[in-house]
DOSE-963003 format. One record per residue: residue number from 1; residue in one letter; x, y, z of N, C-alpha, C in turn. Coordinates in Angstrom, 3 decimals. Atoms other than C-alpha are relative to their C-alpha. Example, Ala and Ser with C-alpha at 12.3 -4.5 7.8 and 13.67 -1.06 7.14 Angstrom:
DOSE-963003
    nr   rest         nu         nv         nw        cau        cav        caw         cu         cv         cw
     1      A      0.890     -1.190      0.000     12.300     -4.500      7.800      0.900      1.200      0.000
     2      S     -0.820     -1.190     -0.060     13.670     -1.060      7.140     -0.770      1.090      0.730
//
This chain:
DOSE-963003
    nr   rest         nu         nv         nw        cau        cav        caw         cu         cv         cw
     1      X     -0.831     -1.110      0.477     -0.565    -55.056     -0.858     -0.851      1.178     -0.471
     2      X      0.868     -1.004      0.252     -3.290    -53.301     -2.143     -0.872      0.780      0.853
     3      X      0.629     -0.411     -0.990     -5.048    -52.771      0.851      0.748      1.091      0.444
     4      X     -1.228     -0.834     -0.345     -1.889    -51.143      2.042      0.286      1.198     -0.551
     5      X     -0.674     -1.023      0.236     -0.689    -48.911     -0.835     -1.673      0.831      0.539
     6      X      1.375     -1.502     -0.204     -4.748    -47.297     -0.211      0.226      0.721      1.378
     7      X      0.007     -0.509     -1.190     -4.509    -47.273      3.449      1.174      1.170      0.346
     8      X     -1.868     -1.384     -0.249     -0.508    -45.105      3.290     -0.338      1.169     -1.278
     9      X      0.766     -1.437      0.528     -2.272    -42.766      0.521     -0.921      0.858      0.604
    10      X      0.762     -0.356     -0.913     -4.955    -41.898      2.470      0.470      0.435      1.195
    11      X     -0.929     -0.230     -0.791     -2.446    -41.573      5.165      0.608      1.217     -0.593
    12      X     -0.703     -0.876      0.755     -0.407    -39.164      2.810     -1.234      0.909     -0.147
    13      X      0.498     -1.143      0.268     -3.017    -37.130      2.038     -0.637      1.060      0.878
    14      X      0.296     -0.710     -1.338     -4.320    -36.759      5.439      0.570      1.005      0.231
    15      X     -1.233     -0.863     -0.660     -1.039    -35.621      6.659     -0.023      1.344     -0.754
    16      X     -0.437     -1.396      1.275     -0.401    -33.266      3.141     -1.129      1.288      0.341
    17      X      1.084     -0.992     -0.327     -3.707    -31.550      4.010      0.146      0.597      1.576
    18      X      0.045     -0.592     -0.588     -3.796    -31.646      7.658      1.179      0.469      0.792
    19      X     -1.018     -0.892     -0.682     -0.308    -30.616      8.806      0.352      0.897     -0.044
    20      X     -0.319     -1.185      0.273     -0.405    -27.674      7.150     -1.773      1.123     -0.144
    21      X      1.163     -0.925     -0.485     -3.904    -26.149      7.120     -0.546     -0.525      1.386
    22      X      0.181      0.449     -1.286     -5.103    -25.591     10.508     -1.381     -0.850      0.735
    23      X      1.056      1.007     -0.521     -7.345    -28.876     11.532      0.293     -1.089      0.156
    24      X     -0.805      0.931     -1.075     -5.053    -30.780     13.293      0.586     -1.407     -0.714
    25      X      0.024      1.138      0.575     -3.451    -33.440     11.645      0.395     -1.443      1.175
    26      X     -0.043      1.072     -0.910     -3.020    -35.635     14.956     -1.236      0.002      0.139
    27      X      0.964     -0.348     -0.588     -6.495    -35.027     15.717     -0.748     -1.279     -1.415
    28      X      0.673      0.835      0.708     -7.532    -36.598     12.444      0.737     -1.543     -0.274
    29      X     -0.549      1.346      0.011     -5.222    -39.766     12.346     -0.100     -0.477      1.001
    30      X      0.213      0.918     -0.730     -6.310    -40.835     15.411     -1.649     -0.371      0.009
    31      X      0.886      0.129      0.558     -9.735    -40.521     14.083      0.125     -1.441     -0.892
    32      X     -0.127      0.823      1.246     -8.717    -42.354     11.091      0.316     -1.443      0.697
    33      X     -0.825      1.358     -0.334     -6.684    -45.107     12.780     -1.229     -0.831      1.052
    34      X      0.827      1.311     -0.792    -10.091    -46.571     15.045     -1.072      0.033     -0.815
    35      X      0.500      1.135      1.100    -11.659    -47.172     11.500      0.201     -1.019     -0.102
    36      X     -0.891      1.590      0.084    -11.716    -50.534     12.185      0.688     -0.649     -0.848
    37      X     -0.724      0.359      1.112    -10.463    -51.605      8.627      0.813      0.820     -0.336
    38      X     -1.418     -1.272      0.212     -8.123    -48.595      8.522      0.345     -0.462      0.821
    39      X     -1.175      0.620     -1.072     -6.534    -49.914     11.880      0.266     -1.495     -0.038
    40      X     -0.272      1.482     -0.017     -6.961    -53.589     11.235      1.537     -0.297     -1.050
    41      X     -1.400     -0.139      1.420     -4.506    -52.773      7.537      1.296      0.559      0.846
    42      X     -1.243     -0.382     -1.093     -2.209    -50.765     10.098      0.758     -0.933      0.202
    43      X     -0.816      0.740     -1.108     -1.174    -53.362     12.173      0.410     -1.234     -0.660
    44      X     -1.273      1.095      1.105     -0.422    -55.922      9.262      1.487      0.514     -0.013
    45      X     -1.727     -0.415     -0.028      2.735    -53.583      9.065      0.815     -0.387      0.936
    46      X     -1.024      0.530     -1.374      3.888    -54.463     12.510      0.589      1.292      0.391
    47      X     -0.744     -1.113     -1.080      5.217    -51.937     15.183      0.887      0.897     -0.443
    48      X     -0.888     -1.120      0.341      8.148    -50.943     13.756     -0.079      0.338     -1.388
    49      X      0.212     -1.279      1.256      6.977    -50.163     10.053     -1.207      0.807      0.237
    50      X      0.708     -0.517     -0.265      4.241    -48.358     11.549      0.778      1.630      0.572
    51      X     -1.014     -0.785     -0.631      6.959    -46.427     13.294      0.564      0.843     -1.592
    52      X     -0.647     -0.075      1.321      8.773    -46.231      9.789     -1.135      1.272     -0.617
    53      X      1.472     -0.866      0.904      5.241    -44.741      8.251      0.645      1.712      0.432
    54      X     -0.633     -1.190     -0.695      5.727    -41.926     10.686      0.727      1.013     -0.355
    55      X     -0.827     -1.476      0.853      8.517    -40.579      9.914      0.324     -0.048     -0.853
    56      X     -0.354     -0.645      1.618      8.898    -40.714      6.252     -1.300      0.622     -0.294
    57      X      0.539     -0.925      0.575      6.026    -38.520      6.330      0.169      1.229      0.733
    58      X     -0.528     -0.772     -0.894      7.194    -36.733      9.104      1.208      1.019     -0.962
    59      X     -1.300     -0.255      0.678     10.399    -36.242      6.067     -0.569      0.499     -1.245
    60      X      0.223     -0.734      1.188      8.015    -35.875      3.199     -0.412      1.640      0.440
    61      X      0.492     -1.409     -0.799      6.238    -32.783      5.437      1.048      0.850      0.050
    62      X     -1.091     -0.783     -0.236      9.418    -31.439      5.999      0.804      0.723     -1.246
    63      X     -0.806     -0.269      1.330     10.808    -31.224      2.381     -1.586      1.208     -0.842
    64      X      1.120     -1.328      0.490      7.335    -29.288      1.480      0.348      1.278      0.762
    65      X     -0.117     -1.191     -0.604      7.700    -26.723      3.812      1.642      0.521     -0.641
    66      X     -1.422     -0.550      1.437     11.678    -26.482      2.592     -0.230      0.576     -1.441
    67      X      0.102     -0.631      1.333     10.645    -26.144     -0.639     -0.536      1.350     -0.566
    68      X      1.193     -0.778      0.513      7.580    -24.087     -0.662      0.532      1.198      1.095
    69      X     -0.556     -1.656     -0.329      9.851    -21.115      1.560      1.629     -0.161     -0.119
    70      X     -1.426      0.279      0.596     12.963    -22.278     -0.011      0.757      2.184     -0.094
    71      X     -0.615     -1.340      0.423     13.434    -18.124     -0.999      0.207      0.709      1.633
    72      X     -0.447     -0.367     -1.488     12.942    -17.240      3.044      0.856     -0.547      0.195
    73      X     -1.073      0.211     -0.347     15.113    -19.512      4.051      1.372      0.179     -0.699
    74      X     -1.019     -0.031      0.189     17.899    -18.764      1.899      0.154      1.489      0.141
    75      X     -0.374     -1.070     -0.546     17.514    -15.094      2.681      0.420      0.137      0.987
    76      X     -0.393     -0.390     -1.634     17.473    -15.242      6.244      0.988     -0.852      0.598
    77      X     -1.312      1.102     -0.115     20.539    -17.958      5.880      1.186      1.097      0.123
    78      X     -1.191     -0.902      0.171     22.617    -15.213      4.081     -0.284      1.079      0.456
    79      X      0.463     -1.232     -1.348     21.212    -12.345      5.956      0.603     -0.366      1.401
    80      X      0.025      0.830     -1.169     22.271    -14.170      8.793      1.581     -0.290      0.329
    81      X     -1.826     -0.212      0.401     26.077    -14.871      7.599      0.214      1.442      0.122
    82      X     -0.296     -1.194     -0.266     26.310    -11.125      7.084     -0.159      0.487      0.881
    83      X      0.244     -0.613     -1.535     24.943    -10.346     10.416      1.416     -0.352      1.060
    84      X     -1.220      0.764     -0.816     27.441    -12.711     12.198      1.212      0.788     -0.662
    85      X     -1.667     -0.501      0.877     30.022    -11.006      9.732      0.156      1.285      0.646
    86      X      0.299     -1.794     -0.632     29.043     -7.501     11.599     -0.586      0.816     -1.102
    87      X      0.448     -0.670      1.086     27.546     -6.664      8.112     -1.670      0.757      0.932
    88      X      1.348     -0.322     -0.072     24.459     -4.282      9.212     -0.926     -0.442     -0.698
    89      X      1.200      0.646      1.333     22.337     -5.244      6.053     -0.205     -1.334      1.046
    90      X      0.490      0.877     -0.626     22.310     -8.456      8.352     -0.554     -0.527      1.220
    91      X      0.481     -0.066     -1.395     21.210     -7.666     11.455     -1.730     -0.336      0.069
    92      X      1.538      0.175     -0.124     17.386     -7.785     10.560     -0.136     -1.772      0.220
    93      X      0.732      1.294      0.436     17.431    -11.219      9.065      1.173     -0.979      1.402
    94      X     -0.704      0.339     -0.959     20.170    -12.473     11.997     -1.421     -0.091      1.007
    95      X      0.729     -0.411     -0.863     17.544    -11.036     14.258     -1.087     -1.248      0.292
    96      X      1.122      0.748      0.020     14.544    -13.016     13.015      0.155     -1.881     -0.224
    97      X     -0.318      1.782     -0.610     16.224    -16.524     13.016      0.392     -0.176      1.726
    98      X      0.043     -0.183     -1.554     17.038    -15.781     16.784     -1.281     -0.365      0.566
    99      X      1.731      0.070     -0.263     12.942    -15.303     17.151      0.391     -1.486     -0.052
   100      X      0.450      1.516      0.267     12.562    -18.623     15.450      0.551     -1.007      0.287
   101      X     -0.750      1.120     -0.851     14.778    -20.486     17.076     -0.252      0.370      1.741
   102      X      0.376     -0.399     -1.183     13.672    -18.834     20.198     -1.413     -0.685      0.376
   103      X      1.525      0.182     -0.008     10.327    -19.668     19.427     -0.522     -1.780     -0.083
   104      X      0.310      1.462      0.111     10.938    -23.590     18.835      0.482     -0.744      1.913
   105      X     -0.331      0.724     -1.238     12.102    -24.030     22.758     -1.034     -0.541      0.591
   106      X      1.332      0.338     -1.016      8.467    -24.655     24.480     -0.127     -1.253     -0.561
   107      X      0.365      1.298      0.644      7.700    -27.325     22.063      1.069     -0.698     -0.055
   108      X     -0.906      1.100     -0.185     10.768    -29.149     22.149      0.223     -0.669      1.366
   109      X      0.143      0.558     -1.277     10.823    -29.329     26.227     -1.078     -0.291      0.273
   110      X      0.711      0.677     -0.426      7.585    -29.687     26.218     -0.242     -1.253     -0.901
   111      X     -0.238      1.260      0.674      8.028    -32.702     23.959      0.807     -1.586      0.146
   112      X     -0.457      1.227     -0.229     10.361    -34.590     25.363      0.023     -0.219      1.469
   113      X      0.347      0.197     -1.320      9.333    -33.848     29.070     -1.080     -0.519      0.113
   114      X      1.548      0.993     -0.215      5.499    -34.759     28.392     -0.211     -0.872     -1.098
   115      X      0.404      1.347      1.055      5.854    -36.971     25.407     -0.689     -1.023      0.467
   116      X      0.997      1.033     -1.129      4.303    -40.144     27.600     -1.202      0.746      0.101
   117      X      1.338     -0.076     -0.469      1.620    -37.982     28.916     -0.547      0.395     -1.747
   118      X      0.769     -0.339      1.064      0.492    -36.640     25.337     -0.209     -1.159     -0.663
   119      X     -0.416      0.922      1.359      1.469    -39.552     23.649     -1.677     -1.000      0.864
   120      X      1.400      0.490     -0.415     -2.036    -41.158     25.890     -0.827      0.053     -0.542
   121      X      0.998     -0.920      0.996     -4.096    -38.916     24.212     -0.206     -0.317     -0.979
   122      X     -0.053      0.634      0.773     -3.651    -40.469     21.288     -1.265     -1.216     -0.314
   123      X      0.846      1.047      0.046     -5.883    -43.591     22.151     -1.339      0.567      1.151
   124      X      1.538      0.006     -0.074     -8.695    -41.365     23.126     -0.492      1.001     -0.472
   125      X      0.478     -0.773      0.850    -10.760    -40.331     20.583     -0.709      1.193      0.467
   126      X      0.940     -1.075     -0.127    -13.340    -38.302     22.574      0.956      1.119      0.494
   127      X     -0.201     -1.318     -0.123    -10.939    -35.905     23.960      0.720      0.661     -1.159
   128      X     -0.790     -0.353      1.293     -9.289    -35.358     20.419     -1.446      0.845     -0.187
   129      X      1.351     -0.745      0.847    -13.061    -34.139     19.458     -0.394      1.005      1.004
   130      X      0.125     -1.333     -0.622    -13.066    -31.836     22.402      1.052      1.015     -0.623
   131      X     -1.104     -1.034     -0.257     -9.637    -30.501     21.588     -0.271      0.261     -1.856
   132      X      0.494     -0.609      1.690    -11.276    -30.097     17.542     -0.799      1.184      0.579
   133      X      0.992     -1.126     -0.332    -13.914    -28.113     19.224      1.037      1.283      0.635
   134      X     -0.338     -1.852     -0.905    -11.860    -25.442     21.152      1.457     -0.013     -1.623
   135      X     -1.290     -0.303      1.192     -9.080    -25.715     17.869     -1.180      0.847     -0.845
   136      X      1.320     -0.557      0.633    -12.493    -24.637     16.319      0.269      1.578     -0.043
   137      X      0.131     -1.841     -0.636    -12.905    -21.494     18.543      1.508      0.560      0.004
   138      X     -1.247     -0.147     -0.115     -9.464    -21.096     18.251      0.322      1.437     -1.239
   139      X     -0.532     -0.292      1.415     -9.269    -20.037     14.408     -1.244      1.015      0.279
   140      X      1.186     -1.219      0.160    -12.849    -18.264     14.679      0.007      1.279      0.703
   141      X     -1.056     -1.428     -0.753    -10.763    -15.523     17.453      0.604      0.516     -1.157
   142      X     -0.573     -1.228      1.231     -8.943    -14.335     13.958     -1.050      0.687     -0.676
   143      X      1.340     -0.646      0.576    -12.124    -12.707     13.350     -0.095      1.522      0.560
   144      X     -0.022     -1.158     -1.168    -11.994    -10.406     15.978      1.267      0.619      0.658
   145      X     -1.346     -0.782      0.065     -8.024     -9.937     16.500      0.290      1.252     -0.516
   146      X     -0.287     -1.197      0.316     -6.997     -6.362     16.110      1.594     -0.604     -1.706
   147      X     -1.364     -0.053      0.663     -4.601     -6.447     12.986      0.832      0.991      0.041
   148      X     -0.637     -0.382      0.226     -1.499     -5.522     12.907      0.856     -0.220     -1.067
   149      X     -0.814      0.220      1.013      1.646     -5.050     10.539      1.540     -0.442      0.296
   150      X     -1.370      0.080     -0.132      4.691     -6.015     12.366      0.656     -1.432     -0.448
   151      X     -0.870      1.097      0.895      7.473     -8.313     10.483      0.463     -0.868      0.857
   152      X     -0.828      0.865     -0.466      9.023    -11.100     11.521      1.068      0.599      0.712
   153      X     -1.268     -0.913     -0.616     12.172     -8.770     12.244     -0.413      0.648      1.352
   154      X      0.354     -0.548     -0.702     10.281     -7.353     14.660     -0.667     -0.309      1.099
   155      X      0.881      0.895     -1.034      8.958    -10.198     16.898      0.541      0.517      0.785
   156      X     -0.563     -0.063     -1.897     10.879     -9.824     19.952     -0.039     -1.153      0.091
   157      X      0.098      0.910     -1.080     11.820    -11.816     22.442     -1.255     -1.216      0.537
   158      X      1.213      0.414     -1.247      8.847    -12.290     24.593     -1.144     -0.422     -0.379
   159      X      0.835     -0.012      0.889      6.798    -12.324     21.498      0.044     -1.679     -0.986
   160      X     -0.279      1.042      0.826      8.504    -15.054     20.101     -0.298     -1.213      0.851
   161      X     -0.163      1.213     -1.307      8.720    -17.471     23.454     -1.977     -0.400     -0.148
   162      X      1.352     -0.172      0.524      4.646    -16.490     23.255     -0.678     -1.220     -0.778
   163      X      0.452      0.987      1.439      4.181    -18.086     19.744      0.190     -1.230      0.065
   164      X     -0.349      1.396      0.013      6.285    -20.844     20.861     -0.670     -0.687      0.917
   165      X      0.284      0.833     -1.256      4.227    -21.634     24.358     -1.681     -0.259     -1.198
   166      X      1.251      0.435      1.225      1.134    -21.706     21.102      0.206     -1.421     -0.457
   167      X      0.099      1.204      0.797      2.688    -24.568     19.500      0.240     -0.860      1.006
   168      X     -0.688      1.599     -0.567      4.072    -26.489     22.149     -1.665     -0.569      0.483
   169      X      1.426      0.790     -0.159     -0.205    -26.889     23.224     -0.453     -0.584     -1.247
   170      X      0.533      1.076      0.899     -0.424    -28.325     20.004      0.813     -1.094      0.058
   171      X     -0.151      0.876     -0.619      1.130    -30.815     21.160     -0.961     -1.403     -0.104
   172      X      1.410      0.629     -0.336     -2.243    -31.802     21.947     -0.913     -0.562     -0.948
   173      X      0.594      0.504      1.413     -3.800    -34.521     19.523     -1.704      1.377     -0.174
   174      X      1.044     -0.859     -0.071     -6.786    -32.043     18.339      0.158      1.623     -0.359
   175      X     -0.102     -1.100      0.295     -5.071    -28.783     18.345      0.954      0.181     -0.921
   176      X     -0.893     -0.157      0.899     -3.468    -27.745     15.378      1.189      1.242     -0.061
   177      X     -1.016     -0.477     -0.347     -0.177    -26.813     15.308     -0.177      1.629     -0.507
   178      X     -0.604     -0.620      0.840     -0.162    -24.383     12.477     -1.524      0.985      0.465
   179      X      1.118     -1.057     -0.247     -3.885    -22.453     13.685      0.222      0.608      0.988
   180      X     -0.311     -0.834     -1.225     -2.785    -21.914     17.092      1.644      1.102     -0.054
   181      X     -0.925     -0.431      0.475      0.558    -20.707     15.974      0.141      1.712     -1.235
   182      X      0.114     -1.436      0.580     -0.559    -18.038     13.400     -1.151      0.420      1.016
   183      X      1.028     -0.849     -0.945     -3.262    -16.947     15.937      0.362      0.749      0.907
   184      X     -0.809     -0.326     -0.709     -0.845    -16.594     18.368      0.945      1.314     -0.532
   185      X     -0.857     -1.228      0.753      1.382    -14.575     15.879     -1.108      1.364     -0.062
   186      X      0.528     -1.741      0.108     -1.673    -12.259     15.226     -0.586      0.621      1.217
   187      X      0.335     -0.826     -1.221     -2.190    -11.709     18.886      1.296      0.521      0.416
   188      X     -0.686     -0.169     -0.505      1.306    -10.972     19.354      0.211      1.146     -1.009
   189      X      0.268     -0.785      0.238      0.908     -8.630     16.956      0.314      0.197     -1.650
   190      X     -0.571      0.046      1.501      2.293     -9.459     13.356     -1.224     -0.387     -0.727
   191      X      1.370      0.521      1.304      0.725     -9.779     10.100      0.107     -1.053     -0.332
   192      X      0.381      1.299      0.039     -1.178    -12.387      9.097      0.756     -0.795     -0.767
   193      X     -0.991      0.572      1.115      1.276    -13.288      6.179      1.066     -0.244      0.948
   194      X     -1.183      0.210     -0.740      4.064    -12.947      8.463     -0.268     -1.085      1.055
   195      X      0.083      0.480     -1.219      2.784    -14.589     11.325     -0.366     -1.033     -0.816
   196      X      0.006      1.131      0.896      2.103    -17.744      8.569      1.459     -0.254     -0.213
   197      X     -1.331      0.478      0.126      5.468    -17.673      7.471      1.023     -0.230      1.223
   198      X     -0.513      0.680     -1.413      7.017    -17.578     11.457     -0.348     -1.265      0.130
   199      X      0.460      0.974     -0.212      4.764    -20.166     11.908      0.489     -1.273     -0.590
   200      X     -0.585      1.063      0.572      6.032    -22.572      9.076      1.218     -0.042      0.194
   201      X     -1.413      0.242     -0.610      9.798    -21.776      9.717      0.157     -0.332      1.483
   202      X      0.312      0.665     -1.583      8.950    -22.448     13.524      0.169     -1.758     -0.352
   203      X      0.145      1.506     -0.035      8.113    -26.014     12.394      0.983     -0.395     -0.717
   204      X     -0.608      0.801      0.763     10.938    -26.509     10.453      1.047     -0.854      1.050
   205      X     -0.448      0.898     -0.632     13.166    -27.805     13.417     -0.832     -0.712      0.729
   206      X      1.029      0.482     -0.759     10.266    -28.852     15.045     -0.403     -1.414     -0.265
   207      X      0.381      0.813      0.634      9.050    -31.125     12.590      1.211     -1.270     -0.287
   208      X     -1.254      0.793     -0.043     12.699    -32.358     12.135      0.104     -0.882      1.475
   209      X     -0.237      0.636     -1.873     13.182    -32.942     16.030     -0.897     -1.124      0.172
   210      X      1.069      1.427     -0.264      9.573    -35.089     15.931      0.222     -1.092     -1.123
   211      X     -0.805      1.398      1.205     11.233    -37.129     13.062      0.814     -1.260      0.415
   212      X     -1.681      0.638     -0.422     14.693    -37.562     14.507     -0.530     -0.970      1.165
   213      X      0.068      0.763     -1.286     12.736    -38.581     18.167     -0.610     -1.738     -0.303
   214      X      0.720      1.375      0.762     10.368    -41.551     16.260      0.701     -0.587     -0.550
   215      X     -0.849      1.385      0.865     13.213    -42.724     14.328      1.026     -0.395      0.704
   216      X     -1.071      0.967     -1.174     15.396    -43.689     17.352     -0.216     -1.124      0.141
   217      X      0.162      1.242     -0.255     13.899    -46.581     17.949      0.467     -1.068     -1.281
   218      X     -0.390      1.105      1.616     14.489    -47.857     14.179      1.245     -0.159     -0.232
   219      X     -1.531      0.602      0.384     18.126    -48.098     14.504     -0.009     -1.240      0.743
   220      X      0.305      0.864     -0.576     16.837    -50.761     16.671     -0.471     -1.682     -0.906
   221      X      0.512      0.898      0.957     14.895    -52.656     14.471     -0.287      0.329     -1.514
   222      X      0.158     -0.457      2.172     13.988    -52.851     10.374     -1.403      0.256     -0.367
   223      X      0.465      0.111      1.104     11.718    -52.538      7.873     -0.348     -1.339     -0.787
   224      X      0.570      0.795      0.861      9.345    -54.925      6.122      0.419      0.506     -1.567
   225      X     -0.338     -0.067      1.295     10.586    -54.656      2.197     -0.993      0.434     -0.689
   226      X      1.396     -0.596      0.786      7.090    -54.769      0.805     -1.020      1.366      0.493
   227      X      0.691     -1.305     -0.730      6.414    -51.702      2.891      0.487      1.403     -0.748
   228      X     -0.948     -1.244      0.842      8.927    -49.242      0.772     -0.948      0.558     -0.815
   229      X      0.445     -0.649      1.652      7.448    -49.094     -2.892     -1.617      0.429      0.749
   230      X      1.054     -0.745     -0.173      3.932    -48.088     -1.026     -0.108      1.444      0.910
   231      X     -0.370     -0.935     -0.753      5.168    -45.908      1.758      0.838      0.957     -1.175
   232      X     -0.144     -0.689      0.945      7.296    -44.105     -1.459     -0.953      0.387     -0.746
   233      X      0.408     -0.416      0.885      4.404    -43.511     -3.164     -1.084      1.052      1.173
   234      X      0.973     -1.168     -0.714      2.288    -41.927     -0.160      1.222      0.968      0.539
   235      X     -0.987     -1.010     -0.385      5.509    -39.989      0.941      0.109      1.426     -1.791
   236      X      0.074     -0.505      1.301      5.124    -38.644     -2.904     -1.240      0.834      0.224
   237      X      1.445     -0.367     -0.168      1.464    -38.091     -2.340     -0.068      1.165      0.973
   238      X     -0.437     -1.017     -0.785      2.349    -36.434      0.983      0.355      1.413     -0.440
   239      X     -0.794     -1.679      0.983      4.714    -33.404     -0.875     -0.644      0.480     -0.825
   240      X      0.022     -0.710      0.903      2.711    -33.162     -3.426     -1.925      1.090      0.902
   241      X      0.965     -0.962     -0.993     -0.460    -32.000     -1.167      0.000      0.847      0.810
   242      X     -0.183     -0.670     -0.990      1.238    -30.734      1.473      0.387      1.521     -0.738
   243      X     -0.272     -1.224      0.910      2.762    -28.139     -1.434     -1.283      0.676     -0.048
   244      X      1.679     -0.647      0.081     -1.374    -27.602     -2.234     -0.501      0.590      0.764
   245      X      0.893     -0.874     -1.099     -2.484    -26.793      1.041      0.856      0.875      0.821
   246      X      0.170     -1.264     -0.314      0.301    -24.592      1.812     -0.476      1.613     -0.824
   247      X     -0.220     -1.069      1.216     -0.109    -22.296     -1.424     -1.612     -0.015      0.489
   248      X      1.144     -0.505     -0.360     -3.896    -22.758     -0.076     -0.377      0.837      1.056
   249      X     -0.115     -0.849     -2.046     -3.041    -21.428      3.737      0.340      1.538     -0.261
   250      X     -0.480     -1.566      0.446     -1.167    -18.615      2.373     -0.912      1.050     -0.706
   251      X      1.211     -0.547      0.724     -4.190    -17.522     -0.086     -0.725      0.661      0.979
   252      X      1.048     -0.348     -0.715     -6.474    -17.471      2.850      0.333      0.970      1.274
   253      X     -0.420     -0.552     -0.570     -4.245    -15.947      5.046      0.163      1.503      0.101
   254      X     -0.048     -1.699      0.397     -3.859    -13.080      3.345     -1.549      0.856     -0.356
   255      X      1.355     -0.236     -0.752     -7.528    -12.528      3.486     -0.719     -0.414      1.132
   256      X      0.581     -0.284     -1.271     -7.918    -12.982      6.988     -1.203     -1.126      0.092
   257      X      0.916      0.430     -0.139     -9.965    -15.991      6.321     -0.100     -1.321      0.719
   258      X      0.001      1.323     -0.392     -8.440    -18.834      8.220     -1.234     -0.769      1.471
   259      X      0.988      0.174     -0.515    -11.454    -18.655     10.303     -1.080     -1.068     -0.691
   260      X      0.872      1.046      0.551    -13.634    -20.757      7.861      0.481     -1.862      0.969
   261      X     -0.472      1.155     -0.304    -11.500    -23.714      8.711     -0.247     -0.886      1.828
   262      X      0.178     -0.153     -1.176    -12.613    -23.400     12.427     -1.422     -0.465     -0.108
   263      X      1.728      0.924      0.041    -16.326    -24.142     11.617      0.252     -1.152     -0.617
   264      X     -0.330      1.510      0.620    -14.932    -27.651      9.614      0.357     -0.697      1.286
   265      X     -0.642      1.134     -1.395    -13.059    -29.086     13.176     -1.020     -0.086      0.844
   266      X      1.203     -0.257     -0.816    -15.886    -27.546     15.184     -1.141     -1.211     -0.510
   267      X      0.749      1.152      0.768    -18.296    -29.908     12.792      0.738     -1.480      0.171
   268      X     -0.016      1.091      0.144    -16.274    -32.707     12.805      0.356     -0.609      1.534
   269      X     -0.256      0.171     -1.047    -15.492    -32.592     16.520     -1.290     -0.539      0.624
   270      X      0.880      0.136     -0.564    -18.908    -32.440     17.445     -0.701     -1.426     -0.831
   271      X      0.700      1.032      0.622    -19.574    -35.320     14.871      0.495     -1.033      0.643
   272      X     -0.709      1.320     -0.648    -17.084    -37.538     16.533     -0.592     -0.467      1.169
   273      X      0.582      0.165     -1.183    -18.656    -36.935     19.827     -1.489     -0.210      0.130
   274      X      1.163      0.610      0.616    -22.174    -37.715     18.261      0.189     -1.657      0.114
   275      X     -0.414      1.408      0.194    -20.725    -40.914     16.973      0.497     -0.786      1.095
   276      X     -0.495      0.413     -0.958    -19.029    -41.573     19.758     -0.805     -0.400      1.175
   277      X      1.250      0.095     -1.136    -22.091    -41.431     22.426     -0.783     -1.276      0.033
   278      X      1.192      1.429      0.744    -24.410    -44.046     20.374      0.548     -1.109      1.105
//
């Protein structure tokens, strides 16, 4: 049991850190998981609370991001009513849930059309440490992006589909959702704050949808009992990090610095593929 609650904290904190700053958090749990004593504790859970793991962090992830733009989303909710009402005042914020729901189509078809082929990827580490290395060069391009200032309101269309063909390649264990996604935003031409906050409301059905798809199978089967009170405490662990490292994304964002984070994957990509050679 003890082995356990460490191994689903460590799990939780992974996730809390890497699903929201950009350095892939598939990229590092499949790292994590061919620690042989990190995957040996795994598979005591059995198939389907492994499944279970999943998505109650898949649910804690989701309730951070809710929380921590709790004031966007309830603007661009009721902005959004008034638009539909023919209220002008609501046409902006109408506008920019259109984007973001525009912007979650790539990654959802490409999710449940190549799920199988990505889902491969998974059980091999070395190309996860290639796809750290170009997630690398990925973030170190916001260096050299022209900035701009345009709002969310102001994505467009074509701009938005764009952002969304960004996330659906994260996809890809290695590339992180949330680096290629604001990178994408600041090549499409928004500010860096903005193109952070698209980015996290992007994932909010996103993140839901990769919940809802993993927990199909569990109406199938159950839950080990002694799996709850530890999985509750890294789903705890989860929210309360994932809160940390977005209030840290946003900091850095707004100084243009999410480039640092690009020399960390780059390092640990090339460490994997070190390790990996021997």
């Amino acid at each position: 049991m003890l082995e356990l609650m460490i191994v689903l904290i460590v799990l939780g904190i992974v996730q809390g850190v890497a699903e929201f700053l950009p350095v892939s958090s598939s990229g590092h749990l499949v790292l994590f998981e061919h620690i042989p004593w990190f995957n040996t504790t795994m598979l005591t859970m059995g198939d389907s609370s492994e499944l279970f793991v999943n998505v109650a962090m898949h649910v804690a992830s989701l309730m951070a991001v809710l929380v921590f733009l709790r004031k966007d989303i309830i603007r661009l909710g009721a902005g959004s009513i008034r638009g539909i009402a023919g209220r002008q005042e609501g046409k902006g914020e109408l506008r920019a849930v259109i984007y973001i729901l525009a912007a979650s189509i790539p990654a959802g078809v490409a999710g449940i059309l190549l799920h199988h082929h990505f889902a491969r990827l998974f059980n091999n580490p070395f190309s996860v440490c290639i796809m750290l290395c170009v997630n690398g060069l990925i973030l170190l391009s916001t260096k050299i992006i022209t900035i701009n200032s345009r709002n969310i309101e102001e994505t467009g269309m074509y701009r938005s589909l764009w952002i969304g063909v960004c996330q659906a390649l994260a996809i890809i264990p290695g590339i992180s959702r949330s680096g290629a996604t604001i990178t994408g935003g600041m090549l499409a031409g928004l500010d860096p704050e903005q193109s952070a906050r698209f980015s996290f409301l992007m994932a909010i059905p996103v993140i839901a949808g990769a919940g809802l798809l993993e927990a199909m199978p569990l109406f199938e089967t159950g839950i080990r009992m002694e799996v709850l009170v530890p999985l509750l405490v890294a789903m705890t662990v989860t929210f309360i990090v994932a809160m940390a490292s977005l209030a840290l994304l946003f900091a850095m964002v707004k100084r243009i610095r999410i480039d640092v984070f690009g020399y960390y994957t780059i390092a640990l990509g090339l460490a994997g593929i070190l390790i990996i050679s021997l």
